[in-house]
C-alpha positions as CSV (number, residue, x, y, z in Angstrom):
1,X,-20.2,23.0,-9.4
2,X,-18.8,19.3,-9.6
3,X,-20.3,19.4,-13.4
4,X,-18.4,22.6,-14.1
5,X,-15.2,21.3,-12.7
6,X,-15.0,17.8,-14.6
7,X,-15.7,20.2,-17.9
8,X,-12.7,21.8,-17.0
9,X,-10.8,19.3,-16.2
10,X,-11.5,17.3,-19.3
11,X,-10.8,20.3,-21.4
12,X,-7.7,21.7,-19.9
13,X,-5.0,20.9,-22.2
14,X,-2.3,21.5,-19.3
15,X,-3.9,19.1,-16.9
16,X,-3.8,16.6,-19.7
17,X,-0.3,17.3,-20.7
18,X,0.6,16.8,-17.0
19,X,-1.7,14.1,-16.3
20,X,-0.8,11.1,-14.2
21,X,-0.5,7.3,-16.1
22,X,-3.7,5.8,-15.1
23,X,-2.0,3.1,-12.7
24,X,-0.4,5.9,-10.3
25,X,-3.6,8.1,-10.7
26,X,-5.7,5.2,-9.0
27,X,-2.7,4.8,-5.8
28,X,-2.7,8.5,-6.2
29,X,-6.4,8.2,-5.1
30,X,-6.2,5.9,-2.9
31,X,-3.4,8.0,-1.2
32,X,-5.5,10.9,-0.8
33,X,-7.6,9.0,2.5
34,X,-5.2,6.0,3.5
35,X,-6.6,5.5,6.8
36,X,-9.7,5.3,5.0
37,X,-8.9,3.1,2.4
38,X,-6.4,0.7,4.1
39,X,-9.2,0.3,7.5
40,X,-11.5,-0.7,4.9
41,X,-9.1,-3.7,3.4
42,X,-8.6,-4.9,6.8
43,X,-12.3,-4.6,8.0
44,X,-12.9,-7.2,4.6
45,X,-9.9,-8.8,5.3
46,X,-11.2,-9.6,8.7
47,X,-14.9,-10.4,7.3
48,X,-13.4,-13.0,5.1
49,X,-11.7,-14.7,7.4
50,X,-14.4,-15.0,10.0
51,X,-16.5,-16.0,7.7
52,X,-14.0,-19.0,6.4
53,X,-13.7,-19.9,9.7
54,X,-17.6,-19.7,10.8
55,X,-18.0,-21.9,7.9
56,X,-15.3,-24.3,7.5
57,X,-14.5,-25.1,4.1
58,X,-13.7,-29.1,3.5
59,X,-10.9,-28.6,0.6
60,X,-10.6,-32.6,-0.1
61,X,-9.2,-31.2,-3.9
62,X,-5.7,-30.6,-2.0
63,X,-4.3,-33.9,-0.4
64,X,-3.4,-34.5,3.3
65,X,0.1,-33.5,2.9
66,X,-0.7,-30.3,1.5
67,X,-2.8,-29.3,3.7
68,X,-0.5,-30.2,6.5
69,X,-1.4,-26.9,9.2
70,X,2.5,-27.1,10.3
71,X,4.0,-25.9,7.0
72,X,1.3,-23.0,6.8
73,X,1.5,-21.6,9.6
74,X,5.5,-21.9,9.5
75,X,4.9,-20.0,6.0
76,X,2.9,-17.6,7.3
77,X,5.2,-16.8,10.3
78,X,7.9,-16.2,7.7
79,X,5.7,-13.6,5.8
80,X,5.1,-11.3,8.3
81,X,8.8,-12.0,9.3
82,X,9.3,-10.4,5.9
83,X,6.6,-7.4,6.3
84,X,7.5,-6.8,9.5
85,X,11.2,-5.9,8.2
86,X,9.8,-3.7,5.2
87,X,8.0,-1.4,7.5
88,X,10.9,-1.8,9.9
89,X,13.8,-0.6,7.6
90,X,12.4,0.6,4.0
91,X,10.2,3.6,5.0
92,X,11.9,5.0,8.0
93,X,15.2,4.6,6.4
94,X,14.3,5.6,3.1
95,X,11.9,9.1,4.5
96,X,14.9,9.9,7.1
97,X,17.5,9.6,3.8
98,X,14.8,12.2,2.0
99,X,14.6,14.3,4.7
100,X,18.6,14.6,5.3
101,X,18.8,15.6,1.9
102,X,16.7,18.1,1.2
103,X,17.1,19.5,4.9
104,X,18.2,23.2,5.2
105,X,16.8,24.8,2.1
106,X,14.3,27.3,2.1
107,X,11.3,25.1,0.4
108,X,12.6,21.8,2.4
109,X,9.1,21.3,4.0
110,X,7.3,21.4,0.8
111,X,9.8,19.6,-1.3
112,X,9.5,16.4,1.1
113,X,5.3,16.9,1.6
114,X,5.2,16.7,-2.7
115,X,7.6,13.6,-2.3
116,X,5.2,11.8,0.3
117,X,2.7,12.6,-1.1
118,X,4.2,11.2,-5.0
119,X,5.5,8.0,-3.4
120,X,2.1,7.3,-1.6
121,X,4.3,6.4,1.5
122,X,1.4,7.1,4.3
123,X,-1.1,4.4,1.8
124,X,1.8,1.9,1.5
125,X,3.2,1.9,5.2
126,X,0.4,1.3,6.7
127,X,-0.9,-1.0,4.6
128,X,2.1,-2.4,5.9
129,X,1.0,-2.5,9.3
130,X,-2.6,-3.3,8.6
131,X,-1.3,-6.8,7.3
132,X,1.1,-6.9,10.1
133,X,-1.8,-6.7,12.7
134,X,-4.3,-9.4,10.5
135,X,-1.4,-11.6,10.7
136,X,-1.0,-11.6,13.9
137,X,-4.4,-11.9,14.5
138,X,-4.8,-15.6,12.7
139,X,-1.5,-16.6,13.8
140,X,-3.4,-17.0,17.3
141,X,-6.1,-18.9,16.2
142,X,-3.9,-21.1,13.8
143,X,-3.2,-23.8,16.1
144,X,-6.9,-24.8,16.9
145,X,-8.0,-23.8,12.9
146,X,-8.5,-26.8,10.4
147,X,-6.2,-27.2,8.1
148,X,-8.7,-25.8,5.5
149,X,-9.6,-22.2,7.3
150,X,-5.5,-22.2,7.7
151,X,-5.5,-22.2,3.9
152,X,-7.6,-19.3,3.3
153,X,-6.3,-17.4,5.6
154,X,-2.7,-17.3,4.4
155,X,-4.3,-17.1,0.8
156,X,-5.6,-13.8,2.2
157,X,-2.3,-12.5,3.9
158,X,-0.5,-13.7,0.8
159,X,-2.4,-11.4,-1.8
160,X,-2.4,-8.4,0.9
161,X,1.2,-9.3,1.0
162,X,2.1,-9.0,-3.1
163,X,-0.5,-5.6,-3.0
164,X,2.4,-4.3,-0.7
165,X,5.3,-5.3,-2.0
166,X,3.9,-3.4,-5.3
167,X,3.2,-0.7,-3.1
168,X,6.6,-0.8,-1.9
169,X,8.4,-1.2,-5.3
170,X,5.8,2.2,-6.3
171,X,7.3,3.7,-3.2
172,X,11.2,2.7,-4.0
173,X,10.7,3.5,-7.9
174,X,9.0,7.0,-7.1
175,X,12.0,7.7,-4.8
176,X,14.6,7.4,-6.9
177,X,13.1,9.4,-9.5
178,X,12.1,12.0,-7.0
179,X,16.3,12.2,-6.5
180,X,17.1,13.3,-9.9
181,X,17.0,17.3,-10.5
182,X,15.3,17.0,-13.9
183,X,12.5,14.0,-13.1
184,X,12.0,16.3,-9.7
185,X,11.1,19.0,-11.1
186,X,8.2,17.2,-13.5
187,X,6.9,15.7,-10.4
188,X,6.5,19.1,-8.9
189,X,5.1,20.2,-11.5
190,X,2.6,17.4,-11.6
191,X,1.5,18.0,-8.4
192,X,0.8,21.7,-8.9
193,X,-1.2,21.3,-11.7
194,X,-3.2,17.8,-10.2
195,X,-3.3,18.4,-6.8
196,X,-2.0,22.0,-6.0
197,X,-4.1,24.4,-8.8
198,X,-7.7,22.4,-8.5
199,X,-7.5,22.5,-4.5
200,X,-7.6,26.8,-4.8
């Protein structure tokens, strides 16, 4: 049955007129099981930074003042400053706007479950969160780590931070074209024939 299905999929001409850029397709994936996918990155997240601090790294590459445990954690604290806000005023504000809008007309439940599901919102938010709550996590043991774990683990929290800020921008860029009639109705489209028509 999976066999037959790729077939089709590969030689459906609409699917591939309507098929997603390769890029979205993969968050588009990923969006499918967020809980899955995002307990995952912290769960390595998490392994990668015990294991950095089971086994200190001695970074003598970098000089003293570099690896001065102060500044890092002072950096750190002002990145999940900066997450923390995201999640705090991005997606609630920017959902509730959605919402507003399309509120009242007759497909308005569908319409804004096409548009969460486009702008992978779920995958991205809690993400969000996720890195929020690893943060948080080191930022206790920070004062007692050596300067070298410190490193690491604000190397970690720094590349979880760029993945959602381009989760974010996907989420910001998606909703704006979501709000224009004629880029709307491609995206519903999209969805019926990627998601919608090979779920019956």
């Amino acid at each position: 049955v999976e066999l037959e299905r790729k077939e089709w999929r590969s030689a459906n001409q609409v699917r591939k007129d309507y098929a997603y850029p390769h890029v979205q397709a993969r968050i588009l994936d990923a969006a499918e099981d967020p809980i899955r996918h995002v307990r995952n990155w912290l769960v390595l997240a998490l392994l990668l930074s015990g294991l950095a601090w089971a086994v200190p790294i001695q970074l003598e590459v970098f000089s003293a003042d570099f690896l001065d445990s102060a500044e890092i954690i002072s950096y750190v604290a002002a990145l999940w400053a900066v997450q923390a806000t995201v999640v705090a005023l991005v997606y609630p504000i920017v959902i509730g706007f959605v919402a507003l809008l399309f509120q009242g007309r007759q497909n308005a439940k569908s319409v804004l479950y096409i548009y969460l599901h486009d702008t992978a919102a779920l995958l991205a938010g809690l993400s969000s969160l996720a890195l929020i709550a690893l943060i948080g996590v080191h930022h206790l043991a920070m004062p007692k780590t050596c300067p070298g774990v410190v490193l690491i683990w604000s190397s970690i929290a720094s590349f979880w931070f760029l993945i959602n800020m381009t989760l974010t921008a996907f989420f910001l860029v998606r909703t704006f074209e979501f709000l224009l009639p004629d880029k709307r109705a491609r995206i519903i489209q999209r969805y019926a024939v990627n998601v919608a028509w090979p779920n019956e």
